[in-house]
N, C-alpha and C positions, 0 to 999 in steps of 0.2 A: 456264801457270797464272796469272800476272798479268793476260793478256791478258781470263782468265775471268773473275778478281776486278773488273777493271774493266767488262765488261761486265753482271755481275751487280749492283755497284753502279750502275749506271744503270741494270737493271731494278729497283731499292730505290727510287730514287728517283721513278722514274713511277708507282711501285706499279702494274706490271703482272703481279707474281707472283700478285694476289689476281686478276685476271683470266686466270688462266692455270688457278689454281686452280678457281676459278667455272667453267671452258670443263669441267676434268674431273668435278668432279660432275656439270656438266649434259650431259653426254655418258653418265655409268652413267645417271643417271635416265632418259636417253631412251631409253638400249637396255635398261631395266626395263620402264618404259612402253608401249616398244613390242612387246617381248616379251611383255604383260597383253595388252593391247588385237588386236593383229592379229591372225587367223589364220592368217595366212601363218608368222608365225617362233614357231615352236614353241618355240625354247629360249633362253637366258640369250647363250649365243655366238652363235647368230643373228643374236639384239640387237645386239649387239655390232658383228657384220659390216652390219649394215642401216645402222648409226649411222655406222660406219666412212665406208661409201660415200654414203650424203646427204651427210655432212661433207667429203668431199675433190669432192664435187661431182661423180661416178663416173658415178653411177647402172647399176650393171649389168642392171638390168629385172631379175633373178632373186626380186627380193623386193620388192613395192612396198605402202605402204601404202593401204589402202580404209578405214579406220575415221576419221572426224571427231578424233579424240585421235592416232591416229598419223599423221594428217597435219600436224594440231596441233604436234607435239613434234617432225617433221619439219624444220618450216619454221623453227622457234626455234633447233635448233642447227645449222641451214644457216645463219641469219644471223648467227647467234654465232660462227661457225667465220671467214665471211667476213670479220667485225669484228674475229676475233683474229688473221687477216691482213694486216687494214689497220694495226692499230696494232704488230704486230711489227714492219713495214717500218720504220715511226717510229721504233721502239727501237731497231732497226739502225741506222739515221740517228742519231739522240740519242747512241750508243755512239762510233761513228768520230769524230764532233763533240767529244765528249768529249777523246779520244785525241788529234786536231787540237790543242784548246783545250789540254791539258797540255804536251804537245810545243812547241808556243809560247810558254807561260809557262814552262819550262825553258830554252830558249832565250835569253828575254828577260832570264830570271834571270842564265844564264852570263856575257850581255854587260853586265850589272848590277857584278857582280862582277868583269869586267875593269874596268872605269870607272872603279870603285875605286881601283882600282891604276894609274888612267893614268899616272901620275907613273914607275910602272918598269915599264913595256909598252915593246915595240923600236918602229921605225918600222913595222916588217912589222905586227906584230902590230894597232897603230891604226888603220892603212891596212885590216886586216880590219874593225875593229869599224864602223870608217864605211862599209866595205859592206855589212855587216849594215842599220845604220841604214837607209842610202838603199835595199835593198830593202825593211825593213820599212815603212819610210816609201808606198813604193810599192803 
């Protein structure tokens, strides 16, 4: 559960909820759309399935669009889809980076807080924080 909270706040932060949101509207409106428009997909789930497969880049030939507007609405959430792949990878990146970044500043903090106290750390214990150092250092 942390693990989520911290990755949801780094989607807050790039505001890519609102692009997530934006992908699912335009994903009903193009299986609305292309359910008006084509004659191939007669129904609402059609839609849906036609929308499905342009978007995961499929294409099972069973349903193709021939009308100028469902080729239209095709090619929009085909690139939307792609673009919501490219920038997911980045969130994933931005997340772990995140997780990195904290994990080091806890760290840093801890040896902060021995440092403090050099005056009653053992010799073991100093001998650690200056290999801490010289790796951070490195």
């Amino acid at each position: 559960m942390k693990g989520f909270k911290k990755f949801w706040s780094v989607i807050k932060k790039l505001h890519f909820e609102k692009v997530v949101v934006g992908f699912v509207i335009m994903f009903i409106l193009t299986s609305v759309f292309v359910t008006l428009f084509e004659p191939e997909v007669p129904t609402f789930r059609d839609g849906i399935w036609y929308t499905f497969v342009a978007c995961t880049t499929i294409g099972f030939g069973d349903i193709s669009a021939v009308t100028f507007f469902g080729r239209l609405f095709t090619m929009i959430i085909t690139v939307y889809e792609i673009v919501l792949v490219a920038l997911l990878s980045g969130v994933i990146v931005s997340y772990y980076l995140e997780i990195v970044r904290l994990r080091d500043k806890e760290a840093f903090r801890a040896m902060l807080d021995k440092l403090v106290r050099a005056t009653e750390l053992s010799p073991a214990e100093l001998q650690e924080i200056e290999d801490k150092a010289k790796k951070f250092r490195n």
